[in-house]
Legacy VTK file of the C-alpha trace (Angstrom):
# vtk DataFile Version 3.0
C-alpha trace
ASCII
DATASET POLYDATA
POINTS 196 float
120.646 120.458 20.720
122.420 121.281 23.879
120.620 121.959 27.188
118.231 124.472 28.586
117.930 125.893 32.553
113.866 125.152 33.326
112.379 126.267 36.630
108.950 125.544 37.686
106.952 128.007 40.017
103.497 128.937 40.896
103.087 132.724 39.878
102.243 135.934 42.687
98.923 136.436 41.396
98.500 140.422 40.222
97.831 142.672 41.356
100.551 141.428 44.212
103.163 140.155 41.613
104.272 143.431 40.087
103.750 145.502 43.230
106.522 142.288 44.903
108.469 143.304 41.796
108.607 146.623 41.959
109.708 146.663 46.321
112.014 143.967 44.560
113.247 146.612 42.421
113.468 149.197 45.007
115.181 147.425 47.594
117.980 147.320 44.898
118.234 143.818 43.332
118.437 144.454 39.658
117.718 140.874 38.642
113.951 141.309 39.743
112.448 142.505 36.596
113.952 139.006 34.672
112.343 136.871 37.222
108.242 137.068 37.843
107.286 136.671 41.357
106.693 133.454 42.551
107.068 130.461 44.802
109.614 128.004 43.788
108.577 124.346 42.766
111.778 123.255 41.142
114.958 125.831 40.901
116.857 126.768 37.925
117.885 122.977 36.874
119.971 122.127 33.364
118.282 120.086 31.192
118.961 118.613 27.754
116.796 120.443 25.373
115.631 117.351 23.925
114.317 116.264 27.386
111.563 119.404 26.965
108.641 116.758 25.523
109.309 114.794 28.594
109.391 117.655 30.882
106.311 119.026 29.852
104.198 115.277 29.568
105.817 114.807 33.228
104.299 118.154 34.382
100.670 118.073 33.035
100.751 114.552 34.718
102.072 116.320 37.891
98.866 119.671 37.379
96.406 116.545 36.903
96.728 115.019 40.235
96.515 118.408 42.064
93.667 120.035 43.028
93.183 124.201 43.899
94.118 125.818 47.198
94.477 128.450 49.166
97.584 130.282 49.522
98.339 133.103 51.706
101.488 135.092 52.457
102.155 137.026 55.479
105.276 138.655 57.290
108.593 138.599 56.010
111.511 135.672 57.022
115.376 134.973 56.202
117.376 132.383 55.270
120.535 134.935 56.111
123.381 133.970 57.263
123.284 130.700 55.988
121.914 132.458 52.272
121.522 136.107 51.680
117.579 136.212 50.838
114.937 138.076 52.410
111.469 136.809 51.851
107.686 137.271 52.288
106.328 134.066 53.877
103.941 131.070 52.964
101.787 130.558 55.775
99.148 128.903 53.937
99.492 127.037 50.892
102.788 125.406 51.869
102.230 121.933 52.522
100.258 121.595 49.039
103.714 123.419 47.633
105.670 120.533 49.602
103.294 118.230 48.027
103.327 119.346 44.347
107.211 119.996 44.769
108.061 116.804 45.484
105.771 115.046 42.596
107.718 117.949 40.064
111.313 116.249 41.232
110.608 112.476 41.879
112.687 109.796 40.725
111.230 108.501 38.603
110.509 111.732 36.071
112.713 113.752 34.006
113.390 116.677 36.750
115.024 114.362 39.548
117.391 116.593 41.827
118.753 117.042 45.102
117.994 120.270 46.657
120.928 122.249 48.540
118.998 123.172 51.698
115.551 121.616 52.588
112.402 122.914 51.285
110.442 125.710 52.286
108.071 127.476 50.344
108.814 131.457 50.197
108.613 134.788 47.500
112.159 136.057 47.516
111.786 140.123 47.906
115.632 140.452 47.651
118.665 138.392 47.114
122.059 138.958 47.294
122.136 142.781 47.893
123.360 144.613 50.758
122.968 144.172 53.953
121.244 147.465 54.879
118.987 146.989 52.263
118.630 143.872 53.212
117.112 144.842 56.583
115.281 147.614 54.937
113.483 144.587 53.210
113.081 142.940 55.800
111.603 145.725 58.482
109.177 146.878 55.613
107.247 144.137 54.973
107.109 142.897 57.717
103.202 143.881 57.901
102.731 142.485 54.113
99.895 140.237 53.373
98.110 138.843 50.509
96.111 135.817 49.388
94.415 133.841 46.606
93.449 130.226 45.507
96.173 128.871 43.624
94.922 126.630 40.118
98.243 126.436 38.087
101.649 126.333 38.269
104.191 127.152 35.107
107.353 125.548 33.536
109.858 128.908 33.027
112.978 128.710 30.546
115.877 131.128 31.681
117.207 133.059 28.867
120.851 133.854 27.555
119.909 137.536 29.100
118.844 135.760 32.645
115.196 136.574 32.115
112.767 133.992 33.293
109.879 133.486 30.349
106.714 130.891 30.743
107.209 127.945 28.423
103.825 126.637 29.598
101.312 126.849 32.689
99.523 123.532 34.249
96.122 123.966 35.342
95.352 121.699 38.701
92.810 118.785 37.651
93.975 118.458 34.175
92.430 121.504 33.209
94.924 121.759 30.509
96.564 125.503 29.618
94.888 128.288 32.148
95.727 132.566 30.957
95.902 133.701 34.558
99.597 134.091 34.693
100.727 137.469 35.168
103.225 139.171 32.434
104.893 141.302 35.373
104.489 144.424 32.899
103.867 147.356 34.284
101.393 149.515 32.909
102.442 153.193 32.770
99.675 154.633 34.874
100.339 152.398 38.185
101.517 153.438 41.349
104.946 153.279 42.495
104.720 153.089 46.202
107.344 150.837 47.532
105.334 150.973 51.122
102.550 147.910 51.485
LINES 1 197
196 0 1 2 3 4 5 6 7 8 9 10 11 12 13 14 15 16 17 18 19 20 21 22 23 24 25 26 27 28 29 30 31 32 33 34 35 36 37 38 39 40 41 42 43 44 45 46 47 48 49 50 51 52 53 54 55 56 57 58 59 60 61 62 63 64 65 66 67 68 69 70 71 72 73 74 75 76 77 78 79 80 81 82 83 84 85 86 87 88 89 90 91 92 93 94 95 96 97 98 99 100 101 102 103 104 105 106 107 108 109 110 111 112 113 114 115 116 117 118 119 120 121 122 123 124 125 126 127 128 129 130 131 132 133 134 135 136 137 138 139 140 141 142 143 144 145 146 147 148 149 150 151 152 153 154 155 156 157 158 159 160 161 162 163 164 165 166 167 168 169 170 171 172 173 174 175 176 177 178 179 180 181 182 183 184 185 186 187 188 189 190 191 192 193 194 195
């Protein structure tokens, strides 16, 4: 059956996800338009395919013992120069992410793993570009701010062409599947402003 690469996230709400994706996409980091805006629960992690019943009974158990909350992001931060990402930041939600990321890798489920640096909840708005643009990231949204009350996060498979696609969202309370993620599409007829 051989494996898959999962990732689990809690989606940018629109309208804020595609307008993250398109600065993304301006700033000059062509992977943005594979990967949906979001705030990491569990990073891209290999997994035998046949593990995916598992996965997913592990996760609704996960959504059913969480609850809704408020998340907010404001100001930009870096994890440079120990890893070249610019980012908007969590400054309210975060502990519930520390809380539902944690649950998503325990032991004692099918997605145990060690993370490489410690967690902190963040939307990457560019990754591994250069360094001017980079700081161009950085300096312009810097004044950025949005917020919502998060309900759901979502299991993502990675594709053979590096695009993230939902396998599945998890509504908080055992709510079972929600339809508030975002596709990330742009419609034709929206602005393309890449100030905030």
């Amino acid at each position: 059956m051989g494996t898959v690469t999962l990732g689990v996230s809690i989606a940018v709400p629109e309208p804020y996800g595609s307008l993250i994706q398109e600065w993304r996409t301006g700033f000059g980091d062509s992977a943005a338009h594979g990967i949906p805006t979001h705030v990491t629960l569990l990073p891209p992690t290999e997994v035998d395919a046949s593990a995916l019943p598992a996965v997913e009974a592990h996760l609704a158990e996960v959504a059913s013992a969480g609850r809704p909350f408020p998340m907010r992001l404001s100001g930009t931060g870096t994890f440079r120069p120990l890893s070249p990402v610019v980012y908007i930041q969590v400054v309210e939600g975060g502990s519930a992410c520390a809380w539902l990321q944690e649950r998503v890798r325990d032991s004692s489920g099918p997605l145990q793993r060690e993370l490489l640096f410690p967690y902190h909840p963040h939307v990457t708005v560019a990754h591994g570009i250069a360094e001017e643009a980079m700081d161009r990231a950085y300096e312009e949204l810097a004044d950025y701010a949005a917020e919502w009350s998060c309900t759901s996060f979502a299991l993502y498979e990675q594709g053979a062409d590096g695009v993230w696609r939902k396998l599945h969202e998890y509504a908080f309370g055992g709510g079972g599947e929600t339809t508030g993620v975002p596709s990330q599409s742009l419609p034709a007829d929206r602005p393309t402003s890449l100030r905030p």
